[in-house]
Each structure stands twice: as C-alpha cells, then as structure tokens.
N, C-alpha and C positions, 0 to 999 in steps of 0.2 A: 430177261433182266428188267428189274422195274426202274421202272421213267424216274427220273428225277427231276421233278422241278425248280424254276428260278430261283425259289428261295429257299430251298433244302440248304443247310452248311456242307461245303466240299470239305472231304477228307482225305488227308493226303498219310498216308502211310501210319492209317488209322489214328490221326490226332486233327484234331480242328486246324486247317489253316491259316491265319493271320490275315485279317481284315488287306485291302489294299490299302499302304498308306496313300493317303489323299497329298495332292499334290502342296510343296507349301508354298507360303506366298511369298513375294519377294516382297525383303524391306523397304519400304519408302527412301529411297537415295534422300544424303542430306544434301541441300543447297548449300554450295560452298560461295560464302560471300565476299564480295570484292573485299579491296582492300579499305578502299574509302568508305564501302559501307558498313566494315564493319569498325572501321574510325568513328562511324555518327552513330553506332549502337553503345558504344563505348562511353564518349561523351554523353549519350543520354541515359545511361546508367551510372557513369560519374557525378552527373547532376541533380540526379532523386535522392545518391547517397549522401552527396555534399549535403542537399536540403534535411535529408532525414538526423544527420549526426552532426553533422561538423565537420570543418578540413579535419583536424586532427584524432575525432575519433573514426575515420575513415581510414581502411587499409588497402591497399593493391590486392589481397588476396580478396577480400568481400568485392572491391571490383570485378575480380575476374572470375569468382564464383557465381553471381549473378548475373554477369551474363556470359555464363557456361563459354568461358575460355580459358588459359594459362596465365599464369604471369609474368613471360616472357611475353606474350600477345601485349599484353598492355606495355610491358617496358618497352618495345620496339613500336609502339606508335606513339608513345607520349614520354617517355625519357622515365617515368617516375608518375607518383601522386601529385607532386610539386605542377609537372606539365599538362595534365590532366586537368589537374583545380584552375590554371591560367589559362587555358583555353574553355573551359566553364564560364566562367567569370567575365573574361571578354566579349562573349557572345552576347552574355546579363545585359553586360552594360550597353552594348551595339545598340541591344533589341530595344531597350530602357529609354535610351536616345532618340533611336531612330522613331520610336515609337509617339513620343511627345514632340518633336521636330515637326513630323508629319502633323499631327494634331492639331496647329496653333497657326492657324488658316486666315481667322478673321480679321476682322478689320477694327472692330472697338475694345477696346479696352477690357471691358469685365467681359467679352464673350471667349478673350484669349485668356483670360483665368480660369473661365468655363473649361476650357478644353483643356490646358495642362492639367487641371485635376482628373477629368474624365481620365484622361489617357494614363495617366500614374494609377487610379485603381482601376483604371481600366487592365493595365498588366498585373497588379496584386491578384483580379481577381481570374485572368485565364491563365498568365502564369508563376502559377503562386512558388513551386517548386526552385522558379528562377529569383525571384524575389527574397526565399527563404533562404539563399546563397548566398547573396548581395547582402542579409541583411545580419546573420548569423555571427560572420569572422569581423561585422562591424556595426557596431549598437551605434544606433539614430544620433546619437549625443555626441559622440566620437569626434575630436577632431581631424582625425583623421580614417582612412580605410575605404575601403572598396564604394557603398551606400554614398557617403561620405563625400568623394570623390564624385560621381555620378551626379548628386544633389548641386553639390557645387556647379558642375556644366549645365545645370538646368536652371540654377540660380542667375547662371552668367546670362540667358536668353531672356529670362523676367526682367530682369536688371535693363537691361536697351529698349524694352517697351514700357517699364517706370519711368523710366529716365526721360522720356518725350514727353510721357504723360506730366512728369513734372515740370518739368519745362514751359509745357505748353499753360498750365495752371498756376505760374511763379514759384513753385517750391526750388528750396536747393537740388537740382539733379545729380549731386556729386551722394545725396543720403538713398539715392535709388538702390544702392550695391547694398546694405543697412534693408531695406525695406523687402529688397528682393531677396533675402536669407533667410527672412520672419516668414514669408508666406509661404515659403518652399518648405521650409522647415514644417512652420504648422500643417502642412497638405500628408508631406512625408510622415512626422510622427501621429498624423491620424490615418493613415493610411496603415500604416504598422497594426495599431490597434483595432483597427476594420478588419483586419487579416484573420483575425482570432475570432471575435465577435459573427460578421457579418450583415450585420442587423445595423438601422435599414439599406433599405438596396442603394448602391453606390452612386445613382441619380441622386439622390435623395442626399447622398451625404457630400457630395459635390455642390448639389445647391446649398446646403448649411456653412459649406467652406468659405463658398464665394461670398455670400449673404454677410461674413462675417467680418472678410476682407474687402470685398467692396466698400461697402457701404462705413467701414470705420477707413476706408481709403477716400471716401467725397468727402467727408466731412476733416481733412486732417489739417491740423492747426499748423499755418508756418512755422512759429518754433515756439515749439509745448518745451512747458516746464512741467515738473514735479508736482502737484497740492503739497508734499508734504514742505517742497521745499519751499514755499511761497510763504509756510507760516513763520518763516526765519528772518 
C-alpha cells in the first residue's frame, strides 16, 4: 500500500474531508459599568449634546443612542432631559465659580483683574463644550439665565474688591456694584467672541482687557458728566 504523506488530502468515503474547523475565539466580554459610572458617561454625553444643539433641540433618544444605551437607562438616572440638562448646568457653573474663586490670590488690585480674566478664558478655552451650555439657553445680554446668573456671582466678588479700592481713593463705594457689572460684562462678552475667533492667544487678550479697565480705572473722575450734556 503506498505511504501517504502529511500533506496528501484524506479521503473519507472517497470525497475530500473537511478542513478542521479551527477553534473560534471567544468574544471580548463586555465590561458592565457601575452604576455611577455610567451616570458620569451620561452626563458627559448630555454635555457635548447640550453644547452641540441646544436643550431643546436635544432628545433622550440621541442621548441614549450615543452613548449606546436605552432610554429607560437615561430616564432611571436622571428623571427626563429636564434632569439631565440640570445636572449639566450645575456642574458649569460649580466649575465656572470654583474656577475663578480659586484664581483671584493676589494682593493688588489690577493683578486680581489679571487673574479673573485669565481664569474665565482660561475655562472658554479648555472647556469650551461647558461654556457653549452656559452660554447657548442664555445670550450675554440676557437679563436673566443660566451665563447670566454665573456673571452676576462673579460680579458680586469684583464688586468687594472695587469697593476698597474705592474707598481707599475717595470715590463713592456704593457705584462699585455699577462698575463691577461693566467689567465683568466686558471680559464675558469678549470672551464669548474669543470662543469663535481664537486669535490672539488668551494672554494676550487678558492683557488688552485689563489694559483697558485698569488704566480707564486710575484715571476715573469723581463724578463725570456727559460732554454732551455740559453743552446745555
């Protein structure tokens, strides 16, 4: 009978056998994530959407499509879109806060305007997404809203260190609340606009802020009138 070698095909009742299948591999098990963690994927997928669209053109199904869960998932850890967007939104503001609180160290005067500006595009510019939340369901001008509101509690910190400042130089200290609303304002709605732009870099535009407010702050008249009204 002639030898058959390793690689001749076996035959098995004169038709070619069938290869061995090769063993298959097992699927990568999915990591099933807590609970909490997948609460902060949530939220941080509620927060790219918010920024991208708007509360209202956002829906619980695009939540939970993007980050590949149901929407029962999302309604059982945040009630709704409504619970979702407020828990977004507070974190905004915490970090918005906590952010410029932190910042505002010094000891003189124009270097704590230094720093509240740094610190406000210093969050524009690492987190813009949180930013475009805060600033989206409430335009800069607004009297009221989310931005709005935030401005305000950082207007109320400028305001106690005008206020010395005035003091200490005989101005009225009661027009500090007045003074502290214009600068915050002007840092905010150039900040807004730095958002889009970019150009130049936020050193840069932080020294032109302060440059602008400082310095029309050493020089401020006790009590300025009008030109135009002087010609009456």
């Amino acid at each position: 009978m002639p030898e058959v070698n390793g690689d001749a095909v076996a035959r098995v009742g004169g038709r070619r056998a069938a290869p061995a299948a090769a063993p298959k591999a097992k699927a990568p098990s999915r990591v099933r994530m807590s609970a909490a963690q997948r609460r902060e994927q949530l939220i941080a997928t509620g927060r790219q959407l918010f920024a991208e669209r708007g509360f209202d053109a956002t829906s619980i199904e695009e939540v939970a499509a993007r980050a590949k869960v149901s929407k029962p998932v999302v309604y059982e850890h945040f009630g709704g879109k409504e619970g979702l967007y407020a828990v977004v939104v507070d974190r905004e503001v915490r970090a918005l806060l906590d952010r410029i609180t932190t910042a505002l160290t010094a000891g003189h005067p124009r270097e704590l305007l230094e720093q509240a500006a740094l610190a406000l595009l210093g969050y524009i510019e690492e987190e813009t997404s949180g930013f475009r939340v805060l600033v989206r369901e409430s335009p800069l001008m607004s009297a009221t809203g989310t931005f709005s509101s935030v401005m305000n509690d950082v207007a109320h910190q400028v305001e106690h260190i005008l206020g010395a400042e005035f003091k200490s130089r005989g101005y009225d200290p009661k027009l500090a609340e007045l003074y502290s609303q214009a600068l915050v304002g002007m840092v905010a709605l150039t900040g807004s606009w730095w958002l889009e732009v970019r150009k130049p870099r936020k050193e840069t535009v932080a020294a032109h802020l302060v440059n602008l407010a400082w310095n029309g702050l050493s020089h401020l008249e006790a009590k300025p009138t009008l030109i135009t009204a002087r010609r009456h």
